[in-house]
N, C-alpha and C positions, 0 to 999 in steps of 0.2 A: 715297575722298577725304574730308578732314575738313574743318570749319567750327571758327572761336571768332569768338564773340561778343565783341565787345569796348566798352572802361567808352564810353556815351556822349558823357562830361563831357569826358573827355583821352585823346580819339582819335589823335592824335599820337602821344602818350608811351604809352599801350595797345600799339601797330602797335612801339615800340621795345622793350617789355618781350617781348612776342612772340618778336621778334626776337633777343632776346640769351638766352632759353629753348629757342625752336626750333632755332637755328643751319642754318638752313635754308631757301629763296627758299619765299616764300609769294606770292598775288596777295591784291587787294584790292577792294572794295566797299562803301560806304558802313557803317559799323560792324561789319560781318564781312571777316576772314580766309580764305580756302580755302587747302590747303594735301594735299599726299601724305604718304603714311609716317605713323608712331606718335605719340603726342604724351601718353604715359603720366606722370601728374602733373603737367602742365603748368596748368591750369587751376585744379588745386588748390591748389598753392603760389602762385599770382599775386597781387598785388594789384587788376590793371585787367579781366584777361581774363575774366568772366562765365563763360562754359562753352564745351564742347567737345565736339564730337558728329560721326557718322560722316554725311554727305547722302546722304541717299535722291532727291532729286531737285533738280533747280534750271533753271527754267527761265522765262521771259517769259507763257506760254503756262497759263494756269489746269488745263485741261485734262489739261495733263502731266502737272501733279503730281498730279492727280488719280488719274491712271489709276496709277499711283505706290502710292499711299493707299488708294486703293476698297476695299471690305470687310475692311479692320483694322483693328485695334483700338489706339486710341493715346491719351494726356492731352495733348492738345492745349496746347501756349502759342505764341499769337502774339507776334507782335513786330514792329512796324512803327516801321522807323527815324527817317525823316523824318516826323514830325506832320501835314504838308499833303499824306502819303499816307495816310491814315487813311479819309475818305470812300472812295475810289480800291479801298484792300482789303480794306472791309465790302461792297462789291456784289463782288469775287472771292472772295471764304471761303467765302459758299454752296456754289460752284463748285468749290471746291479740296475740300471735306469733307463733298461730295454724298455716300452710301454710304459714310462711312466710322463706325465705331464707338468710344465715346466711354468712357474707364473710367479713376478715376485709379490701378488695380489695373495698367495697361496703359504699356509706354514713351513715356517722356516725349518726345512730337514737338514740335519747334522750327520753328515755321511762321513763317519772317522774310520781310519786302518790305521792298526796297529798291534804288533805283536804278535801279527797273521791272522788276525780278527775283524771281522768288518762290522762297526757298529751304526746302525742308520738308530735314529732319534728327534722329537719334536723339541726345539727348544722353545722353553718356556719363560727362560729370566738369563738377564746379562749383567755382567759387572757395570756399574752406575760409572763409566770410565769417565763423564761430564764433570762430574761434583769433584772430583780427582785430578783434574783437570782444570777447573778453576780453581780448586785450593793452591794447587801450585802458583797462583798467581797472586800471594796475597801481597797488599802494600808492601809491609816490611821484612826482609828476608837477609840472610848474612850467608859468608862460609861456612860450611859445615852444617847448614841448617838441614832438618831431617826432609826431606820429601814427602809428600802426601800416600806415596805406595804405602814408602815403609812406615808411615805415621798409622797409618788406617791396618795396616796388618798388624801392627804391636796389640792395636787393642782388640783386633778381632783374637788374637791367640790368649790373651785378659778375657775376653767374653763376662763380663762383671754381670751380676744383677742390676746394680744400679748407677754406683758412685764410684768413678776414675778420680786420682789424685796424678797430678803430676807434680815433683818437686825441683823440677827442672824446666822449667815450663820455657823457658828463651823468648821466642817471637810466636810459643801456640801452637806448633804444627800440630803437636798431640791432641790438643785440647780441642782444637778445629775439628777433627776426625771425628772424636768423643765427642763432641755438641750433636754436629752431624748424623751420628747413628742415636742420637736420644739420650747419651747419660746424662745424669749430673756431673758436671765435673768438677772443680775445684784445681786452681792452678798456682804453684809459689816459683819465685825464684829471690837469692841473695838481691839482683843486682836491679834498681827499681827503676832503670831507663829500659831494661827489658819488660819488666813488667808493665808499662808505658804500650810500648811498643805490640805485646801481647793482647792487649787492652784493645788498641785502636785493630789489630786483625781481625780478634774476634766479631769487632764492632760492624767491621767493613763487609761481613759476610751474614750478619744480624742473628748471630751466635750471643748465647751468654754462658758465663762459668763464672763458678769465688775465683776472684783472685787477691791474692794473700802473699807480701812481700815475707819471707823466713829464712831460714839456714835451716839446711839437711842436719846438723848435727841438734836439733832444739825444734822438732815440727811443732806447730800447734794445734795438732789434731788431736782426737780423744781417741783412746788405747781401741782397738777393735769395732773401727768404726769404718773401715772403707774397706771397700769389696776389691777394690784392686788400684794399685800402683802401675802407673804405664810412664817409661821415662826414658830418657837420651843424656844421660850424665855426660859432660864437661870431659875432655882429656887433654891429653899431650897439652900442647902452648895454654888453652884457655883455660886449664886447673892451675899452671904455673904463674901465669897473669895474674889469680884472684892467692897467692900467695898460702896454696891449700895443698896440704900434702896428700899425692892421690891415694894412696890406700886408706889414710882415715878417712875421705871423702866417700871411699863405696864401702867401708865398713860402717859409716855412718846410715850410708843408702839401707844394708842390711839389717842393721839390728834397728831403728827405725820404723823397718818395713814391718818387722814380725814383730814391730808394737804396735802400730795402727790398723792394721789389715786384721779384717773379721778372719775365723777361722775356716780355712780351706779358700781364701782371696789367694790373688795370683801377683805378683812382682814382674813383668815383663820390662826389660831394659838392653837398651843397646849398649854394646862398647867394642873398639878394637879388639878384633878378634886374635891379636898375638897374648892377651891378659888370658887367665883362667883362676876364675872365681869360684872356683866349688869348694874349696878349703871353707874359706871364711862364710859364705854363705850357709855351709853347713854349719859352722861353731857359731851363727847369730839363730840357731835353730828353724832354721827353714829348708824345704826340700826344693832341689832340684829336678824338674820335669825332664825335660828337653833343652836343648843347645841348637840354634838354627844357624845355618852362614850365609851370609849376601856378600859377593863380591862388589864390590864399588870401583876401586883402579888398583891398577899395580902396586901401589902405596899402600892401598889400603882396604882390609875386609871388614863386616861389623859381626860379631860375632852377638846373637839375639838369646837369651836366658829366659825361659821361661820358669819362674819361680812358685810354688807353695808352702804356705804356710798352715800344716797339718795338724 
């Protein structure tokens, strides 16, 4: 049986990236996942999921896990979920790691509380946090540009077969992520100093994707040909800038989508989460999944749509 760890911050949308990686019923407890069967790369390509590891024991009972643990050898990392268990699981760790041996030469055991459950575990894969890490550092980057977290989590809850389209491609961030985990991409935008710009990113990290200068309203792609759309549309100031009125701009996004996207591909896109798009998404004949939320600042939330086209 396996465990992942999952991001503390956006427990929510964590449990949905999971989800649309695993394809597969998992149970739940306060910031960990349990779960059967394989889960190879999974961890490592995520944005939310921390790590993944095979349980050696899980139980209410100190003891258990003890007897579990006794004379082996392991690098110990705790992890206590809720804060105001903290007191609570400093007087049980004596208890849980009486006779056991300590070495960070030795597998790395995942010793979580939570929910009055003490889960001990071997981990065996961690989020690639490096490659996330330098993508945030690509040459060209502006206000508003999407961040690597949430670029690399749009398209893990996409989970495509093959072929990501972005049609708002900016400076890449999306298409970066998508190279990254192996799709084909394909990246357009109107304004072709971004595409420029898009160009020399992907270059800089020795990424390739099409990129193809278009308007959202006239794509050039063939009807039922991509597996999934992954996007960060334009709002507030920078729709008003390009002289585009915003709701023909995402009803364009919509009925577009549910002409090029194979059927059962997915529409993942960001936008201010004070809009609600389920009207119009639903009259461009496409279904709604899920609804994710990431706060960002006081000003502002993104409100994440995961879309099908059924």
């Amino acid at each position: 049986m396996k465990y992942a760890i999952l991001s503390a911050d956006e427990l929510f949308i964590s449990l949905g990236e999971l989800k649309a990686l695993l394809k597969r019923p998992f149970s739940y407890v306060t910031g960990i996942a349990i779960f059967d069967g394989e889960a190879k790369n999974i961890a490592r390509r995520s944005s939310t999921i921390k790590a993944i590891g095979e349980i050696l024991a899980i139980s209410d009972n100190p003891k258990e896990i003890n007897d579990a643990l006794k004379g082996k050898c392991f690098s110990i990392k705790p992890n206590v979920i809720m804060n105001s268990d903290k007191d609570l699981f400093s007087v049980l760790y004596k208890e849980i790691v009486d006779g056991v041996k300590f070495s960070k030469k030795c597998d790395k055991l995942d010793l979580i509380f939570t929910d009055g459950v003490i889960l001990a575990g071997i981990r065996q894969e961690e989020r690639d946090s490096k490659s996330l890490q330098a993508h945030a550092k690509k040459p060209y980057s502006q206000s508003g540009t999407m961040d690597a977290y949430t670029s690399r989590l749009l398209v893990n809850l996409a989970n495509p077969e093959k072929t990501i389209l972005d049609p708002f491609a900016g400076v890449g961030s999306i298409l970066i992520e998508a190279s990254w985990l192996g799709y084909n991409c394909i990246g357009g935008d109107i304004d072709s100093k971004m595409i420029e710009k898009t160009k020399y990113n992907l270059k800089h990290f020795n990424y390739e994707c099409q990129i193809i200068q278009e308007d959202i309203s006239n794509l050039p792609i063939k009807e039922n040909s991509v597996d999934a759309i992954v996007t960060d549309p334009p709002y507030g100031r920078s729709v008003n800038a390009r002289d585009v009125k915003f709701d023909e701009l995402y009803e364009s996004l919509f009925f577009n989508s549910a002409e090029v996207l194979k059927k059962g591909g997915k529409l993942v896109f960001a936008t201010d989460s004070k809009f609600d798009w389920r009207d119009k998404i639903k009259s461009s004949g496409l279904k709604v999944d899920s609804i994710h939320f990431i706060y960002l600042h006081k000003s502002l939330s993104r409100g994440i749509y995961v879309v099908e086209k059924t």
